[in-house]
ROLUM-26593 format. One record per residue (C-alpha): residue number from 0; z, y, x. Coordinates in nm, 2 decimals, decimal comma. Each point is the difference from the previous one (the first is absolute). Layout:
REM residues N
R   k     pz     py     px
R NUM      Z      Y      X
...
REM end
This chain:
REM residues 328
R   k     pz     py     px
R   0   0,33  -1,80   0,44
R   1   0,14   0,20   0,31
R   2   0,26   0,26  -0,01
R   3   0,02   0,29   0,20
R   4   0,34   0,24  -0,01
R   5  -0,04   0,34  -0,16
R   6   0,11   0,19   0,25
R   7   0,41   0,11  -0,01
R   8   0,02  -0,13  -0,33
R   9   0,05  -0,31   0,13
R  10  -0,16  -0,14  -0,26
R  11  -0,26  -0,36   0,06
R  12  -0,32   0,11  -0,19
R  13  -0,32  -0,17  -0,07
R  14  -0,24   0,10   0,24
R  15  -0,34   0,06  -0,31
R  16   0,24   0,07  -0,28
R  17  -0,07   0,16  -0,32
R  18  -0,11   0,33  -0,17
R  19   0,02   0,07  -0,36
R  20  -0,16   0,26  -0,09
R  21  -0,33  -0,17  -0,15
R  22   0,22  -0,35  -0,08
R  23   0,01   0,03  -0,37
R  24  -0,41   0,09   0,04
R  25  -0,25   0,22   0,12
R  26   0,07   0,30   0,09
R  27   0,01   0,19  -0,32
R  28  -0,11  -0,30  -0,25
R  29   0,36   0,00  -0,10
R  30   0,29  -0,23   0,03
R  31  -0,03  -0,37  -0,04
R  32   0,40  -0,15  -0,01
R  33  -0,13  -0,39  -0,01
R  34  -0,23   0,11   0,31
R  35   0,25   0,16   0,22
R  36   0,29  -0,28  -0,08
R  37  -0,24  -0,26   0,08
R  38  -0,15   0,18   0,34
R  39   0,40   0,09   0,10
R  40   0,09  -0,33  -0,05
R  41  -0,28  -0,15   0,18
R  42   0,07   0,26   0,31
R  43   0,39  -0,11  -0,01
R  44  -0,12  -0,39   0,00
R  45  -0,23   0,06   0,26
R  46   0,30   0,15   0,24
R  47  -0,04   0,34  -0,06
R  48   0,35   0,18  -0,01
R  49  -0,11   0,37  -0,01
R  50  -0,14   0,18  -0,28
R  51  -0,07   0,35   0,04
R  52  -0,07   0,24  -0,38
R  53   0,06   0,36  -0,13
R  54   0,18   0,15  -0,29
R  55  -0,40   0,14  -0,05
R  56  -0,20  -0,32   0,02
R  57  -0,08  -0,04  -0,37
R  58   0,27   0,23  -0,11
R  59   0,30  -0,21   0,06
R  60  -0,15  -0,35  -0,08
R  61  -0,04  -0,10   0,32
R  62   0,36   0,04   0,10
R  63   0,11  -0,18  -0,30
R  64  -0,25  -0,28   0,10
R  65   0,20   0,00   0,36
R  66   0,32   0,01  -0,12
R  67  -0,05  -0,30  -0,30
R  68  -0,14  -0,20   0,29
R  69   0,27   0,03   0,24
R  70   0,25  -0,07  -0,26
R  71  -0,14  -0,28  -0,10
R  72  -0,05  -0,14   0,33
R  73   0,25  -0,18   0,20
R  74  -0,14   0,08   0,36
R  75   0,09   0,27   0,23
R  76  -0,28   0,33  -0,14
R  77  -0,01   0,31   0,16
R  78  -0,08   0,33  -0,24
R  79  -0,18   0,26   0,17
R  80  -0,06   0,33  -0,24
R  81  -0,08   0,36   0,03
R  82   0,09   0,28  -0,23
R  83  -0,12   0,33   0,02
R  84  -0,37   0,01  -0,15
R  85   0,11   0,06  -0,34
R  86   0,06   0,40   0,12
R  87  -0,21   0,16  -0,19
R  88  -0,16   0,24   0,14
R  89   0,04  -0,20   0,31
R  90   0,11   0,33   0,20
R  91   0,30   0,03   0,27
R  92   0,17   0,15  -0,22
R  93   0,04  -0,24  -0,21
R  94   0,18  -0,24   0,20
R  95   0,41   0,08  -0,06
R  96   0,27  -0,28   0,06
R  97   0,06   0,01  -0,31
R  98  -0,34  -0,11  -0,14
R  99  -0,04  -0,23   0,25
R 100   0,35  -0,19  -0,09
R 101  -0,14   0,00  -0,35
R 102  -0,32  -0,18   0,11
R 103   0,26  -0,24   0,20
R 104   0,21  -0,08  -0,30
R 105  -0,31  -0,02  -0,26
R 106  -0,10  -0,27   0,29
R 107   0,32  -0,19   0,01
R 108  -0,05   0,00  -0,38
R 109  -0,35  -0,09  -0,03
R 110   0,05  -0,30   0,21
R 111   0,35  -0,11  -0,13
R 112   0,13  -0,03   0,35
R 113   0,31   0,12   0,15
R 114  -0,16   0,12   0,34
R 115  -0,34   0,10   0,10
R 116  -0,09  -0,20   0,35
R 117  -0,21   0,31   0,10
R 118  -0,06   0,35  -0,19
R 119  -0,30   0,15   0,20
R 120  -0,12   0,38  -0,08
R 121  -0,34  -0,01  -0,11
R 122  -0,21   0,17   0,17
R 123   0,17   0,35   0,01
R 124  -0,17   0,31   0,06
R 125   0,05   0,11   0,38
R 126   0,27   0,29  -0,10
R 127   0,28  -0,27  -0,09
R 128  -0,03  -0,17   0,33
R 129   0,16   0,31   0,10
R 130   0,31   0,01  -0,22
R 131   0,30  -0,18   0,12
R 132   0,19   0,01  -0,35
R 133  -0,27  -0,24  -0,16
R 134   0,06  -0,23   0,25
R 135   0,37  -0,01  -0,03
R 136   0,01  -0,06  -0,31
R 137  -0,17  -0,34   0,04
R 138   0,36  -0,07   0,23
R 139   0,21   0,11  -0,26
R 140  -0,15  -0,25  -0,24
R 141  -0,02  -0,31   0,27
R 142   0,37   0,11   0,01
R 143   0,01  -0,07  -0,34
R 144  -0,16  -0,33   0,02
R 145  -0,30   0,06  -0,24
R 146  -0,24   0,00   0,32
R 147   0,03  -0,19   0,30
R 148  -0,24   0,15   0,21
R 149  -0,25   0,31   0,02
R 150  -0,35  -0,01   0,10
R 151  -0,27   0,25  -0,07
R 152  -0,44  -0,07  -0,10
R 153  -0,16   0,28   0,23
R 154  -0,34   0,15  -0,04
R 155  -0,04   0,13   0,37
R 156   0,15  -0,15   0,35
R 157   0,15   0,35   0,07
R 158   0,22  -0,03  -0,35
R 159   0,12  -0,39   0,12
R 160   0,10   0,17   0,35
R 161   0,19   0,26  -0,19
R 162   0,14  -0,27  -0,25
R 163   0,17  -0,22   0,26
R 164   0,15   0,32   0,18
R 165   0,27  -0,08  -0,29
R 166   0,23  -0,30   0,12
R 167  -0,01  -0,14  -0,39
R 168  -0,33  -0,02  -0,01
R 169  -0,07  -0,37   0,11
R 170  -0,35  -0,11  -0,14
R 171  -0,30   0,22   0,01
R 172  -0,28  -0,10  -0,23
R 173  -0,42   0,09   0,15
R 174  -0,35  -0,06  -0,05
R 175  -0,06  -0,27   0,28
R 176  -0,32  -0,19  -0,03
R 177  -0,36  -0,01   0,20
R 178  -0,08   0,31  -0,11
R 179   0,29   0,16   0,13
R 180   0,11  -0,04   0,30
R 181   0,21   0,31   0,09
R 182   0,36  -0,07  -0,08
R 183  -0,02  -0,27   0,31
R 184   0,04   0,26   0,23
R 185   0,25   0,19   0,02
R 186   0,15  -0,06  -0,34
R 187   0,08  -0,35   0,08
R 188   0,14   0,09   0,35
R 189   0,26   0,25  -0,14
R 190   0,08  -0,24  -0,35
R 191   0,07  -0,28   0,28
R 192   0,26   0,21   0,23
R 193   0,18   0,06  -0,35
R 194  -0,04  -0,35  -0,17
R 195  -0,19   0,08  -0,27
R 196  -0,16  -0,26  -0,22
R 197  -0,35   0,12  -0,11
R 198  -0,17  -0,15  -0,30
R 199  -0,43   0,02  -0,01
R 200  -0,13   0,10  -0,29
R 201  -0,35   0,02  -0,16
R 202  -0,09  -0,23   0,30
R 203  -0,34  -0,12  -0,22
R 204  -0,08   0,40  -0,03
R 205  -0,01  -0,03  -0,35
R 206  -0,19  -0,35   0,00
R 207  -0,26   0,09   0,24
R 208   0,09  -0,17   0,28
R 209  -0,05  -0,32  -0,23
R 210  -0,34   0,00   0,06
R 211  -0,07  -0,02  -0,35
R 212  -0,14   0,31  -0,12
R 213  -0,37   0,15   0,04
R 214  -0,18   0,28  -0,09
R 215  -0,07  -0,13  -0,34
R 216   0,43  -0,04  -0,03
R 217   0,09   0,21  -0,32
R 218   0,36   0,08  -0,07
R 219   0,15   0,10  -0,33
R 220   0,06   0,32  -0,10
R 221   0,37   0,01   0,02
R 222  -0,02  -0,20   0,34
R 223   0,10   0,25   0,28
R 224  -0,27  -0,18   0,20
R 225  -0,22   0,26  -0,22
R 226   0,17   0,29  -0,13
R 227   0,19   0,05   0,40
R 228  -0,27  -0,01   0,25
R 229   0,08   0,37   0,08
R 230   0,33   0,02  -0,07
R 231   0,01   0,12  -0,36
R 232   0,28  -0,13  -0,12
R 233   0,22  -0,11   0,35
R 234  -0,06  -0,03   0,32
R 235  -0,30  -0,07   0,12
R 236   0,13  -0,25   0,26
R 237   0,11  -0,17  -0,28
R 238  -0,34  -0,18  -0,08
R 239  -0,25  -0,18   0,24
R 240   0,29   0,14   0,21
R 241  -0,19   0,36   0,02
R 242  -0,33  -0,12   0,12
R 243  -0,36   0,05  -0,19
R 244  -0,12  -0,32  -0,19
R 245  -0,29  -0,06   0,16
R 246   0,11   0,07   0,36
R 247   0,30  -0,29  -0,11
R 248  -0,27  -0,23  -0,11
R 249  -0,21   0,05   0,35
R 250   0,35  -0,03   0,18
R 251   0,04  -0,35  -0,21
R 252  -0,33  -0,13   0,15
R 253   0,08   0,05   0,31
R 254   0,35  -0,13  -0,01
R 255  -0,16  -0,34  -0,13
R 256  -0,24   0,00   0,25
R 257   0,28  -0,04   0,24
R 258   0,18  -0,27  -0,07
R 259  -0,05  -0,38  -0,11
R 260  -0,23  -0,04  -0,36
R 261   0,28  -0,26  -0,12
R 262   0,29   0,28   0,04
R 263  -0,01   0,19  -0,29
R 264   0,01   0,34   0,10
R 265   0,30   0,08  -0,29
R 266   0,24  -0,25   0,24
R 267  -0,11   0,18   0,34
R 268   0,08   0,34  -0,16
R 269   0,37  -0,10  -0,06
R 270   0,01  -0,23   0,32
R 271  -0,14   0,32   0,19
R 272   0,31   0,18  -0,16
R 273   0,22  -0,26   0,08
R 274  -0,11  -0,01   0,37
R 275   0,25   0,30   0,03
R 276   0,36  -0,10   0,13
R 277   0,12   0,31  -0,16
R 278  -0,12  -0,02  -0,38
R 279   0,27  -0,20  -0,20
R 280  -0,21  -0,09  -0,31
R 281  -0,26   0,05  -0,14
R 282  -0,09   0,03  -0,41
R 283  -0,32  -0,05  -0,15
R 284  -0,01   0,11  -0,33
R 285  -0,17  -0,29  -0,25
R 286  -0,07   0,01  -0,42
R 287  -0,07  -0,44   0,06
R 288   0,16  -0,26   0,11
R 289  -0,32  -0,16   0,21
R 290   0,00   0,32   0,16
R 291   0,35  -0,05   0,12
R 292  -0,06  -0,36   0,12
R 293  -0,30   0,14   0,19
R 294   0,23   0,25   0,15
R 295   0,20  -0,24   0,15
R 296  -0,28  -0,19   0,13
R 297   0,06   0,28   0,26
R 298   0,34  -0,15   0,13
R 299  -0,24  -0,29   0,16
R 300  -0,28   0,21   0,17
R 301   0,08  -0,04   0,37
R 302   0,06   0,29   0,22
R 303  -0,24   0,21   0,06
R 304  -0,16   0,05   0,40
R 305   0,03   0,32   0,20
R 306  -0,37   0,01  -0,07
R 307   0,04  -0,01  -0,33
R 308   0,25   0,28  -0,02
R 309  -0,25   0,22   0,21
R 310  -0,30  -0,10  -0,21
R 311   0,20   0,13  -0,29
R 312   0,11   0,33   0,14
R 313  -0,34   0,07   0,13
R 314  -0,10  -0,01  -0,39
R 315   0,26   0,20  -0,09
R 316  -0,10   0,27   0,29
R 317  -0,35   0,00  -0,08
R 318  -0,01   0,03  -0,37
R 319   0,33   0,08  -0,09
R 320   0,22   0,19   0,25
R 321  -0,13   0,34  -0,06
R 322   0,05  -0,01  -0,38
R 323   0,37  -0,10  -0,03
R 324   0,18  -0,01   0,32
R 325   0,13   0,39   0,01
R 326   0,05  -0,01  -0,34
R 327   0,23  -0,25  -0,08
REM end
């Protein structure tokens, strides 16, 4: 494994770690305790020392999954969690300090641990980007010792600029992969002058940049892979990272065509991410533990050639670009 620091944290991270939000089983198939211990442990044998979850991700179980694994474990685990989604309706005005110390403490509880690594708001609406108060209240409770540091899962590039414009904010969380390619620009620029550490998520784009799905692909009906394409119940962005299924799988042919038949093209799309100085991490969601162990297959792809970069961006401009890049 190799370790990158997370920005001002300080903190040594494994470069792929881990998100939870499917680790107990598909998304929406319902939680499987045996399955996430086993794929947790595996993760923590294998080197990884970051975990990333949600109070949300299957109601709470996840977190409790988290917290019995680093309890159990004798090794050094980082906790990354976000609080926030269970708002409901998910509306600026439901965000108050108080709430939100509630989701903290229901946190500290659901995990059994003294101090949360990293609370991250997730995903706010814009509006509470723009209220100082919600933000201080995160220092009051670092003061307090329940959190150690603040970090924040972002929809857009403009709401991570606005995040880090607070001096507690010290990780930003973003959609990173192949298929989008805008927070390298200036995003990364501005999160480097301020140390930032910046975590990639959804860098598969919901599984397609796996190379495994097809036309004929079916996905259940409680997977958001079929019941989100438009954004009908979150963000669009959120699945096949805002692009149209059939564009993604054209975009995946060409992406293959590029590089080497005996690179799997799941191990470029993390090494691509990885190619980045500025991202910290990166967390690939997985319900399996081969799927894990292929994951870090990606650790021993070699660097990728200025060619290769360009090949991939020329991809991205061509059949992606004009879909996603204003919009997130």
């Amino acid at each position: 494994m190799n370790y990158r620091k997370l920005g001002k944290t300080g903190m040594e991270i494994s470069e792929i770690s881990l998100g939870t939000w499917q680790v107990g089983g598909k998304w929406g198939s319902g939680f499987d305790d045996k399955n996430a211990e086993a794929i947790l442990n595996t993760a923590v044998d294998k080197g990884i020392n970051f975990i990333d979850t949600a109070d949300v991700y299957e109601n709470r179980q996840s977190e409790r999954a988290v917290g019995k694994l680093i309890r159990s474990r004798s090794e050094k685990i980082y906790i990354a969690t976000k609080c926030g989604r269970f708002i409901n309706p998910h509306i600026n005005e439901g965000y108050q300090p108080k709430a939100l110390r509630e989701f903290v403490e229901q946190s500290l509880k659901n995990t059994g641990l003294d101090q949360i690594d990293l609370i991250q708001l997730h995903c706010p609406p814009t509006e509470v980007y723009y209220r100082p108060e919600i933000f201080g209240e995160f220092e009051k409770l670092k003061k307090e010792g329940k959190i150690a540091h603040l970090g924040v899962s972002v929809e857009r590039v403009e709401e991570g600029l606005k995040a880090i414009e607070y001096t507690n904010v010290e990780t930003i969380q973003i959609i990173f992969n192949m298929f989008r390619h805008r927070p390298a620009e200036l995003f990364f620029k501005e999160a480097k002058k301020r140390n930032i550490g910046i975590i990639a998520r959804v860098p598969l784009a919901s599984g397609l940049l796996t190379g495994k799905f097809n036309s004929d692909t079916k996905f259940s009906k409680e997977d958001h892979r079929n019941f989100n394409r438009n954004g009908e119940a979150f963000d669009k962005g959120e699945t096949f990272s805002g692009i149209d299924y059939d564009k993604g799988l054209e975009a995946v042919s060409r992406l293959t065509a590029i590089f080497p038949k005996e690179i799997a093209l799941v191990h470029l799309a993390l090494k691509w991410i990885l190619m980045f100085e500025a991202i910290s991490c990166v967390i690939p969601g997985v319900s399996k533990i081969d799927q894990l162990e292929s994951n870090l297959k990606a650790l021993g792809v070699r660097n990728l050639s200025s060619e290769e970069m360009q090949s991939v961006k020329n991809v991205y401009d061509e059949l992606i670009r004009k879909d996603v890049h204003q919009r997130w």
